[in-house]
PAVODO-932725 format. One record per atom (N, C-alpha, C): atom name; residue number from 0; x, y, z. Coordinates in pm, whole numbers, plus 50000, padded with zeros to 5 digits. Each point is the difference from the previous one (the first is absolute). Example, Ala and Ser with C-alpha at 12.3 -4.5 7.8 and 13.67 -1.06 7.14 Angstrom:
<N, 0, <51319, 49431, 50780>>
<CA, 0, <49911, 50119, 50000>>
<C, 0, <50090, 50120, 50000>>
<N, 1, <49965, 50105, 49928>>
<CA, 1, <50082, 50119, 50006>>
<C, 1, <49923, 50109, 50073>>
This chain:
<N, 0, <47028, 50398, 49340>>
<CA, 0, <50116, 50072, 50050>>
<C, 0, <50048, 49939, 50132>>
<N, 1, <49878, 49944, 50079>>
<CA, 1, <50077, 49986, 50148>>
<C, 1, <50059, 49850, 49965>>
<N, 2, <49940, 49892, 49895>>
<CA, 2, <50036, 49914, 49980>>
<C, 2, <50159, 50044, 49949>>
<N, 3, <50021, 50048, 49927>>
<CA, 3, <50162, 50033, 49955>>
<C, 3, <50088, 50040, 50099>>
<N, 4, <49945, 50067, 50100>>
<CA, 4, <50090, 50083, 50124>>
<C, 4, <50019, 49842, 50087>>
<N, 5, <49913, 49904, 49979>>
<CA, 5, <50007, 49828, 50070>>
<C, 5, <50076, 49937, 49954>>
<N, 6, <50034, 49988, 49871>>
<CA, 6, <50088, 49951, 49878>>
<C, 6, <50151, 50027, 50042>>
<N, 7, <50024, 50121, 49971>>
<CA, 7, <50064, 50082, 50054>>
<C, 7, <50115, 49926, 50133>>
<N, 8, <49906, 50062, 50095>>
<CA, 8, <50026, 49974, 50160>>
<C, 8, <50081, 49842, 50010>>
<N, 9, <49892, 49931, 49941>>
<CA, 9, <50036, 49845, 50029>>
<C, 9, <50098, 50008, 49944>>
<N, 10, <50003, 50026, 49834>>
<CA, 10, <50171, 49939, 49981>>
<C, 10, <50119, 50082, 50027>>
<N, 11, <49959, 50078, 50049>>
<CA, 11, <50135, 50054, 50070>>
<C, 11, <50014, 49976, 50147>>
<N, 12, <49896, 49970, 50028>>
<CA, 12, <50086, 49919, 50151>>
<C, 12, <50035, 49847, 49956>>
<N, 13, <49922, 49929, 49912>>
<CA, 13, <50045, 49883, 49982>>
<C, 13, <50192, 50022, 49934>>
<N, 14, <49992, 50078, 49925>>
<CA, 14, <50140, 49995, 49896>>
<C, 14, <50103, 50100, 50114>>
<N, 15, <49974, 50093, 50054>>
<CA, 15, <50063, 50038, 50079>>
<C, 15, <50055, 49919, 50129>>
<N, 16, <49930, 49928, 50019>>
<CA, 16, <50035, 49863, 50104>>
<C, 16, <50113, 49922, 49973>>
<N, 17, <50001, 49958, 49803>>
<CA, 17, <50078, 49937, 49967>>
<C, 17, <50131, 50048, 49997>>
<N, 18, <49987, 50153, 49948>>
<CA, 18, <50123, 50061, 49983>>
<C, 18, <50071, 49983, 50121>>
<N, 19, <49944, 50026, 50101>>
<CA, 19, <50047, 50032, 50117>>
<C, 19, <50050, 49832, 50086>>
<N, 20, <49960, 49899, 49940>>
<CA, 20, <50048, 49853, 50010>>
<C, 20, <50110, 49993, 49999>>
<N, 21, <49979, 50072, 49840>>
<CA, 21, <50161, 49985, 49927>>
<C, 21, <50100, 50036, 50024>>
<N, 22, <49978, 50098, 50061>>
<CA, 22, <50110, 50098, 50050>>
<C, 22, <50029, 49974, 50154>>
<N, 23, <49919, 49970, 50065>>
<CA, 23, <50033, 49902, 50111>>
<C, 23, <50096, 49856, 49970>>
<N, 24, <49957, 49940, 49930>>
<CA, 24, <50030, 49839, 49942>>
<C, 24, <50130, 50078, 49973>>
<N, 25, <50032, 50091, 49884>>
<CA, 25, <50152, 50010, 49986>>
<C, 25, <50104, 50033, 50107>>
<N, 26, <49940, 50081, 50083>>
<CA, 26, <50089, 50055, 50102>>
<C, 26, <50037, 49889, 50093>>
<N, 27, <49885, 49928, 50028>>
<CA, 27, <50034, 49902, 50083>>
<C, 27, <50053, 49878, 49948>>
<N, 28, <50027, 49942, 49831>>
<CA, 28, <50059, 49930, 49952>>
<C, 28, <50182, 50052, 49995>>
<N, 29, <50006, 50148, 50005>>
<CA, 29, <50128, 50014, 49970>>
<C, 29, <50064, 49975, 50133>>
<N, 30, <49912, 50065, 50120>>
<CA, 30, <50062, 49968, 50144>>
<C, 30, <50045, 49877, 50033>>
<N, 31, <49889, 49903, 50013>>
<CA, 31, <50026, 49833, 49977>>
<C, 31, <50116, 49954, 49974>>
<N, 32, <50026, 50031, 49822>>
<CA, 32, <50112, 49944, 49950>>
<C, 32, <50113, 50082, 49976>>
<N, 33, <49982, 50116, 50102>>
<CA, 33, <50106, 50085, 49987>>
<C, 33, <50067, 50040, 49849>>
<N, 34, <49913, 50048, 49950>>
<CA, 34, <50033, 50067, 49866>>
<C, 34, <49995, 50132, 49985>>
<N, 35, <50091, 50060, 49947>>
<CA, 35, <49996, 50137, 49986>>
<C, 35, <49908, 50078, 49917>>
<N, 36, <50008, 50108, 49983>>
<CA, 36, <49931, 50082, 49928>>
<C, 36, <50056, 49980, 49858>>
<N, 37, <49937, 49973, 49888>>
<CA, 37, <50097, 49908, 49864>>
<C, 37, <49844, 50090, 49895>>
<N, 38, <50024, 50027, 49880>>
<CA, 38, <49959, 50052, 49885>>
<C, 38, <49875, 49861, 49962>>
<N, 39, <50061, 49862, 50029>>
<CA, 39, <49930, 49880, 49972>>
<C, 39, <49896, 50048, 50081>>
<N, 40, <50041, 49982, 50118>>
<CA, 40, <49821, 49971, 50105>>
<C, 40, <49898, 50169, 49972>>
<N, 41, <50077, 50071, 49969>>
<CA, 41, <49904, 50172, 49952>>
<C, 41, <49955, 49956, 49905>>
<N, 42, <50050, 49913, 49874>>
<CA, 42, <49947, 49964, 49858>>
<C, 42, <49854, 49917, 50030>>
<N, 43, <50028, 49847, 50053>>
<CA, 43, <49894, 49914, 49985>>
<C, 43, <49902, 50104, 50159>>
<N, 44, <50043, 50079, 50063>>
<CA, 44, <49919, 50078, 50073>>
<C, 44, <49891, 50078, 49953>>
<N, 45, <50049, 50087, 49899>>
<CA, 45, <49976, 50064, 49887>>
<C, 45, <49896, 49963, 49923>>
<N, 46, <50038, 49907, 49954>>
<CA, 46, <49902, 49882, 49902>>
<C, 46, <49877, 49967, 50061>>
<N, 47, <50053, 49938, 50093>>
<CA, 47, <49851, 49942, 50064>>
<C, 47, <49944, 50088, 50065>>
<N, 48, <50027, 50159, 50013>>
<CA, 48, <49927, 50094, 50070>>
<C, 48, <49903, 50066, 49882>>
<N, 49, <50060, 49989, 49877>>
<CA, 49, <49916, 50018, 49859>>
<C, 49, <49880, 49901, 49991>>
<N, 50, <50034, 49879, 50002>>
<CA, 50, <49905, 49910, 49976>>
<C, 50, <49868, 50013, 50108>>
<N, 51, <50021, 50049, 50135>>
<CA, 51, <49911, 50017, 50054>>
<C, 51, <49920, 50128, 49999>>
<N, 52, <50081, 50112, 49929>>
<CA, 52, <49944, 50093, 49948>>
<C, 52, <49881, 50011, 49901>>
<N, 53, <50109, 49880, 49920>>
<CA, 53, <49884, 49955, 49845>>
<C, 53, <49883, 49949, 50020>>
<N, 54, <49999, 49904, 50121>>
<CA, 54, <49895, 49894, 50047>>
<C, 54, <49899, 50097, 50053>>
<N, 55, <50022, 50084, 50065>>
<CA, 55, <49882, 50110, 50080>>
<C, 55, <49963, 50073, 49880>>
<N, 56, <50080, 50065, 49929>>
<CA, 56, <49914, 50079, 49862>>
<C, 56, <49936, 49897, 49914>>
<N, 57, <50061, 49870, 50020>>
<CA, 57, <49889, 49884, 49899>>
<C, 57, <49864, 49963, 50034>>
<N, 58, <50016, 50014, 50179>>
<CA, 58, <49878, 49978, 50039>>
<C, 58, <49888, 50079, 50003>>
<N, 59, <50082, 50151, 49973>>
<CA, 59, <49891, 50108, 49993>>
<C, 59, <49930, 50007, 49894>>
<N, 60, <50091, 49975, 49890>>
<CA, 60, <49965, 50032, 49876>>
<C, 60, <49887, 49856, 49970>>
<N, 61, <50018, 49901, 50044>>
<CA, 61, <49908, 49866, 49983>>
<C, 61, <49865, 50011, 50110>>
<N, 62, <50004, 50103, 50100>>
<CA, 62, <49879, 50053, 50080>>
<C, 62, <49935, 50060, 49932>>
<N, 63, <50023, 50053, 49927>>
<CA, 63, <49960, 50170, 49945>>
<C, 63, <49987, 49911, 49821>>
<N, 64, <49985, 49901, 49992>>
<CA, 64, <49920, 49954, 49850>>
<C, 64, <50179, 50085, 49862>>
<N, 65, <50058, 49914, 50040>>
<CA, 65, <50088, 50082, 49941>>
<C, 65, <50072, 50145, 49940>>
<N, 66, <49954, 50038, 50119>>
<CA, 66, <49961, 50171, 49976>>
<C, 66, <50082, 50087, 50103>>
<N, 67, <50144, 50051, 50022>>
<CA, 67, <50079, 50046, 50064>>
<C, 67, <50058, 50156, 49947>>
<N, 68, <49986, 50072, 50082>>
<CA, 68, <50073, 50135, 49925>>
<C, 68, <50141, 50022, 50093>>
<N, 69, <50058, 50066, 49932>>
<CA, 69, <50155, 50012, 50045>>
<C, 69, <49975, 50069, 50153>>
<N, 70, <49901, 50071, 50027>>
<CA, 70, <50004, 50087, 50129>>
<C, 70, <49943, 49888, 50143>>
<N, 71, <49916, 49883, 49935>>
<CA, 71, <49994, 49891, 50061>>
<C, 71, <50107, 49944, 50050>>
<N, 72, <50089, 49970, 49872>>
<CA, 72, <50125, 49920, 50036>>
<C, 72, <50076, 50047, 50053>>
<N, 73, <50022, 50155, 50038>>
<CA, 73, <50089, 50053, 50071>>
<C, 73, <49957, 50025, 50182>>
<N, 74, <49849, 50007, 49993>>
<CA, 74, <49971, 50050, 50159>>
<C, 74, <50004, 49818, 50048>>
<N, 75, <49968, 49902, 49894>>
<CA, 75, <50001, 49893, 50127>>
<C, 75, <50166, 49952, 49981>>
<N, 76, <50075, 50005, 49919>>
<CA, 76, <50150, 50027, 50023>>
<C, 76, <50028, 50066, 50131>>
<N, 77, <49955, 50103, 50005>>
<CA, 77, <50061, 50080, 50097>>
<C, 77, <49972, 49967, 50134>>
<N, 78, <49841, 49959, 49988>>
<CA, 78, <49915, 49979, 50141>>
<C, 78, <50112, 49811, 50009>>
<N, 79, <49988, 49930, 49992>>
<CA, 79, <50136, 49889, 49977>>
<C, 79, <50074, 49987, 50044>>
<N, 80, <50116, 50119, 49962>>
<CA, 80, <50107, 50073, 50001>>
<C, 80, <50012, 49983, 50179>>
<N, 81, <49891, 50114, 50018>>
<CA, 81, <49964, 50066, 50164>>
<C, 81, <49964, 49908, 50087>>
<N, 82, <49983, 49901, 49960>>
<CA, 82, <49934, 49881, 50114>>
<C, 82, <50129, 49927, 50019>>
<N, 83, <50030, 49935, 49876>>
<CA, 83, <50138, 49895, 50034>>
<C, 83, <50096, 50106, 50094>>
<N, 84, <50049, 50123, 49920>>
<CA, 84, <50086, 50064, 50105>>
<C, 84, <50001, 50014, 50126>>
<N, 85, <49895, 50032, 50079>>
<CA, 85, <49974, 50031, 50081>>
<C, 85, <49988, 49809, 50083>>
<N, 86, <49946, 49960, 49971>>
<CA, 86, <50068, 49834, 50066>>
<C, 86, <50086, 49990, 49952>>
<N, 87, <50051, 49994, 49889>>
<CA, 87, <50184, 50010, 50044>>
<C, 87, <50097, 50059, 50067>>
<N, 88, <49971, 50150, 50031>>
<CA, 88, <50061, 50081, 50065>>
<C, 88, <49954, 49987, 50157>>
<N, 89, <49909, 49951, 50026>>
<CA, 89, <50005, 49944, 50132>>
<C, 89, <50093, 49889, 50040>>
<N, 90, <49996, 49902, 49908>>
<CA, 90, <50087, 49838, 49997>>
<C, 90, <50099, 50053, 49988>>
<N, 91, <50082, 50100, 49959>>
<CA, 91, <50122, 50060, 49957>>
<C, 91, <50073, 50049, 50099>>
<N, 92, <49891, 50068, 50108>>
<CA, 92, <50045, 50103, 50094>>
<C, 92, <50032, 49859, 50097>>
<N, 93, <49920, 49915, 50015>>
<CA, 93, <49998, 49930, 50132>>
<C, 93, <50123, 49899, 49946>>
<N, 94, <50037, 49977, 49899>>
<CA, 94, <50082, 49896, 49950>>
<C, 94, <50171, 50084, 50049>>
<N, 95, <49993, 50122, 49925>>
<CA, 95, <50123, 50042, 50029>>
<C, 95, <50007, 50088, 50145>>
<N, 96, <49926, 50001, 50047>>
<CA, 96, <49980, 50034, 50176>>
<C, 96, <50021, 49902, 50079>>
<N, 97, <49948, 49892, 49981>>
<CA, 97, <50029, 49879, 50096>>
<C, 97, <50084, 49891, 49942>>
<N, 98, <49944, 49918, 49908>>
<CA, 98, <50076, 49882, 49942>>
<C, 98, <50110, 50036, 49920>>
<N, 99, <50016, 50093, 49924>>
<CA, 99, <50160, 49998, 49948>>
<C, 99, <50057, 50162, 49997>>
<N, 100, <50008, 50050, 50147>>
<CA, 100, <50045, 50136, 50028>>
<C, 100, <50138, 49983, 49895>>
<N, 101, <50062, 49948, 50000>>
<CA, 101, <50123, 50009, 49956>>
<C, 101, <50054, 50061, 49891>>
<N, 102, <49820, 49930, 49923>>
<CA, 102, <50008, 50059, 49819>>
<C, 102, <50058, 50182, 50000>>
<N, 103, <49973, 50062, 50077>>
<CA, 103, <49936, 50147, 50024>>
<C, 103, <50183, 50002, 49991>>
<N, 104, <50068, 49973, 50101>>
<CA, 104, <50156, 50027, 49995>>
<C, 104, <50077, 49960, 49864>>
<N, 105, <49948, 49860, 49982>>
<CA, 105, <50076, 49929, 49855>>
<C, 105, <49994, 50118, 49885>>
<N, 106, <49869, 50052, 49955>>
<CA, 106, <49989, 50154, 49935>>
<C, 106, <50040, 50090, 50034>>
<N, 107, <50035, 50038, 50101>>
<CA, 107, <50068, 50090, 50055>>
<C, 107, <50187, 50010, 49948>>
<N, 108, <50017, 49914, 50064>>
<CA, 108, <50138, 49956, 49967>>
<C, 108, <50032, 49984, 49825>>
<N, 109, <49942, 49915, 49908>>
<CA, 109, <49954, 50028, 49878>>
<C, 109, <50006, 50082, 49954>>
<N, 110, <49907, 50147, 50037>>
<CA, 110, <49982, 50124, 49982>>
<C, 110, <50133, 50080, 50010>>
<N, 111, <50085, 49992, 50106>>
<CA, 111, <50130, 50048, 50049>>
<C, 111, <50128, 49969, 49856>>
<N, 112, <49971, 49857, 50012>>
<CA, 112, <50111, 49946, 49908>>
<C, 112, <49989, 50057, 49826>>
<N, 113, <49861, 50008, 49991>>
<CA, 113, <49968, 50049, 49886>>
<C, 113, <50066, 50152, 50015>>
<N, 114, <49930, 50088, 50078>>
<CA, 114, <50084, 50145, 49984>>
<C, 114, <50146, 49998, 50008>>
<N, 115, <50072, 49915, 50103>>
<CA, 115, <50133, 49994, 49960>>
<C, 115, <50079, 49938, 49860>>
<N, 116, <49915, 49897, 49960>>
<CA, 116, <50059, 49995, 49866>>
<C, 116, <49986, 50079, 49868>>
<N, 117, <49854, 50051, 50015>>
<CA, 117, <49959, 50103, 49871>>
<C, 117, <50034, 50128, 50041>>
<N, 118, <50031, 50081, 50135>>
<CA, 118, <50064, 50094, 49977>>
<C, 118, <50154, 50039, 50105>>
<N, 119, <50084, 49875, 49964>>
<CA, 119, <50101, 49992, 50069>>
<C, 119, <50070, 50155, 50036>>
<N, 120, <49968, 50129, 49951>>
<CA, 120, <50081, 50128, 50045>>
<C, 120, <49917, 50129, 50090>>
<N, 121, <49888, 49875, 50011>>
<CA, 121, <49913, 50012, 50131>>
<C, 121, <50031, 50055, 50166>>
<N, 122, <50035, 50092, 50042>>
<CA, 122, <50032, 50031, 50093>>
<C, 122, <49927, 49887, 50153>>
<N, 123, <50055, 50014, 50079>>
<CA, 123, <49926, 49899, 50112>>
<C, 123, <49870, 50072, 50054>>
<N, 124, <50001, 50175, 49985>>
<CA, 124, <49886, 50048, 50020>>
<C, 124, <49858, 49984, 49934>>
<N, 125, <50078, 50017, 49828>>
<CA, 125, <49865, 49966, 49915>>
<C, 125, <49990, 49839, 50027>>
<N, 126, <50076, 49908, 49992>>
<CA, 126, <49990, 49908, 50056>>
<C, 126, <49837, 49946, 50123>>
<N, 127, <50029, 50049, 50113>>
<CA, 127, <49916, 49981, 50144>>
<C, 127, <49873, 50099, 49911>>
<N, 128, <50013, 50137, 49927>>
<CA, 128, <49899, 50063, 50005>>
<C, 128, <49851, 49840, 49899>>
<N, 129, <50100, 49996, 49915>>
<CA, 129, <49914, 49875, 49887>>
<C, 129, <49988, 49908, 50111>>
<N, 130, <50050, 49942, 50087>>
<CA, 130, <49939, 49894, 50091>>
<C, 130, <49921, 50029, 50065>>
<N, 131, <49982, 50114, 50072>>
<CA, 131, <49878, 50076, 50054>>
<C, 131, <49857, 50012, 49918>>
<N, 132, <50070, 50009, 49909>>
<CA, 132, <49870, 50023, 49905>>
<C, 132, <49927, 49857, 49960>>
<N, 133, <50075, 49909, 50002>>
<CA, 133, <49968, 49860, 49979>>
<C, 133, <49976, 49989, 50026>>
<N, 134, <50023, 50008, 50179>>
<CA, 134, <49936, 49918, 50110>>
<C, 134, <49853, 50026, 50016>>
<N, 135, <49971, 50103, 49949>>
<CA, 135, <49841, 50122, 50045>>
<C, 135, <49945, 49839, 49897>>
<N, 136, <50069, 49944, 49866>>
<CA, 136, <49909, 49919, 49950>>
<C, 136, <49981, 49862, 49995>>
<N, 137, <50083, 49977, 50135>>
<CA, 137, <50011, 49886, 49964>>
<C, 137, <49983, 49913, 50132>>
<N, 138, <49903, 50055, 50046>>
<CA, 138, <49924, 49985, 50176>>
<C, 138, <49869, 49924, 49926>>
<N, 139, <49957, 49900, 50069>>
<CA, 139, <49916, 49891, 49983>>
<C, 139, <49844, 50064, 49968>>
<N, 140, <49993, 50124, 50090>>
<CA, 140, <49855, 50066, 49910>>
<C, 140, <50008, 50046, 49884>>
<N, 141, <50193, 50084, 49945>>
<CA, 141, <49963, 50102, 49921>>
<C, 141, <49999, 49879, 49862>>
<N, 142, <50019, 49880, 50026>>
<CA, 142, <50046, 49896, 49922>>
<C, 142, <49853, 49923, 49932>>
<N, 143, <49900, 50071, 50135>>
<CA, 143, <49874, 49919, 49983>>
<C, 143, <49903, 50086, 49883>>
<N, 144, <50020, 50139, 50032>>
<CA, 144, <49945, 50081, 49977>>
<C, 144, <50061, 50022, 49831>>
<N, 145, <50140, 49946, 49953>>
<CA, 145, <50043, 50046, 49891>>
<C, 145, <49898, 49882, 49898>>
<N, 146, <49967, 49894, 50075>>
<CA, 146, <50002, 49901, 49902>>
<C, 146, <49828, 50010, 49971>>
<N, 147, <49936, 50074, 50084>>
<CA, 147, <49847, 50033, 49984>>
<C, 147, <50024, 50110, 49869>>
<N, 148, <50059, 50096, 49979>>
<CA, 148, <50078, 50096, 49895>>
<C, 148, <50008, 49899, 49855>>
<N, 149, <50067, 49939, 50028>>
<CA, 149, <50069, 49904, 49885>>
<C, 149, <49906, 49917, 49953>>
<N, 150, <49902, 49932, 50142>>
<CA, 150, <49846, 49935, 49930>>
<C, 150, <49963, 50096, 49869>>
<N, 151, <49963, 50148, 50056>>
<CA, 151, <49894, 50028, 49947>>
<C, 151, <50104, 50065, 49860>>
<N, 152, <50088, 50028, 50011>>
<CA, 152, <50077, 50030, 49865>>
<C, 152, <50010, 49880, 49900>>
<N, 153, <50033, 49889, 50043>>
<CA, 153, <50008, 49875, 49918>>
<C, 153, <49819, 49945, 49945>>
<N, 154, <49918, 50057, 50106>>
<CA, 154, <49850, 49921, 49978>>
<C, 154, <49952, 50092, 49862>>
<N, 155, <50045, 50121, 50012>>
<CA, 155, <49934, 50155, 49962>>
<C, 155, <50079, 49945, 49843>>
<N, 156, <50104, 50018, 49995>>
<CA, 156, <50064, 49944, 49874>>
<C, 156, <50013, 49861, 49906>>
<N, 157, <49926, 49861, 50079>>
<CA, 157, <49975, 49892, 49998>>
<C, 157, <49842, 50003, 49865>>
<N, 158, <49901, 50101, 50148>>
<CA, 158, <49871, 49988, 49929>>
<C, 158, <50019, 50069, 49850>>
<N, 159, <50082, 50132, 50028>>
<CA, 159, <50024, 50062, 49877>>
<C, 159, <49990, 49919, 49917>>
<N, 160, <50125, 49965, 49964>>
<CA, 160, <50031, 49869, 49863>>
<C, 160, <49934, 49924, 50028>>
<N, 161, <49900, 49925, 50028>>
<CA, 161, <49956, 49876, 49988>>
<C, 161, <49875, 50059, 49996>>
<N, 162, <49922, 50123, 50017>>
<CA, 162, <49901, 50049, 50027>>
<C, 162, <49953, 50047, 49827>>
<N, 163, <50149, 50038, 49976>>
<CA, 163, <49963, 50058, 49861>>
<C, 163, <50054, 49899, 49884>>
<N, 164, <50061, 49880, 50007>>
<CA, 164, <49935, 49875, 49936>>
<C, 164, <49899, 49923, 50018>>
<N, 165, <49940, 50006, 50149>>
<CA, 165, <49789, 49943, 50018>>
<C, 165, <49964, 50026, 49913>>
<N, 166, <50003, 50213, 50045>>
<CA, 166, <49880, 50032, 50014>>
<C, 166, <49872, 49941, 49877>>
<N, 167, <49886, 50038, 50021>>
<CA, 167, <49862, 50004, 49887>>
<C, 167, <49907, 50044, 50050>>
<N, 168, <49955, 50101, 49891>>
<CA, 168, <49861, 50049, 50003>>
<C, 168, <49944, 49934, 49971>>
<N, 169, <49798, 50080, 50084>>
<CA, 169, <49972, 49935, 49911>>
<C, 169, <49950, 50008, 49842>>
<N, 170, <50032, 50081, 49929>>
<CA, 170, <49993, 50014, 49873>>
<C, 170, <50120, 49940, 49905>>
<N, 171, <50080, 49958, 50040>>
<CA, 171, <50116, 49875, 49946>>
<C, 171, <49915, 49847, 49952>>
């Protein structure tokens, strides 16, 4: 048992490290080359945030003599999940706090243009009230803190499906 709780531990700080690479590596690839927020870079983001998902449940399941149950694949999903986030959401906070404050307004403004075009008979009150409300989310912690959320929703739903194509008993 304590050997599994070791199993465990390691690859989720090892795979949680990676996630949290990645998600560094993108943010700071889009800053670089000044690229926007695009469906492309969420896709191959996406992808390769699976593959490292797959790689940590492969390794468990190849620790453990081919022998993984879905509740495995979901707590070290999750435990994963919680590590990358949390170094990302630090790199996140300090990225859009110091090196590219700006991002925080560019969404902002974004945010604005969007309510004026989708609900052009928008009064200027409901207007400021929805920017108010934006703004509460779109401050460099609450930004850090959403994406630790989104780890563990994407890790939690990752291990799912891939947990319940592993899994094996051992009576399989």
């Amino acid at each position: 048992m304590n050997e599994y709780k070791s199993t465990i531990k390691a690859l989720a700080y090892t795979y949680g490290l990676y996630l949290a690479l990645l998600s560094i590596v993108m943010v700071l690839v889009m800053y670089a080359m000044d690229l926007p927020r695009s469906s492309t870079i969420s896709l191959v983001s996406s992808v390769l945030t699976l593959v490292i998902y797959f790689l940590a449940l492969k390794g468990l399941k190849d620790a453990q003599g081919g022998i993984m149950s879905l509740g495995e694949a979901i707590k070290l999903g999750l435990a994963t999940a919680l590590i990358g986030g949390i170094i990302s959401a630090v790199y996140m906070y300090i990225h859009y706090s110091f090196v590219q404050p700006e991002f925080v307004d560019v969404m902002r403004e974004e945010a604005m243009m969007n309510m004026q075009q989708n609900a052009p008979q928008a009064t200027n009150e409901q207007i400021e009230q929805g920017m108010k409300f934006t703004e509460m989310f779109t401050t460099p912690i609450a930004m850090s803190l959403m994406s630790v959320v989104g780890s563990l929703i994407f890790g939690l739903l990752a291990s799912l499906i891939l947990g319940l194509f592993m899994k094996k008993s051992a009576e399989q």
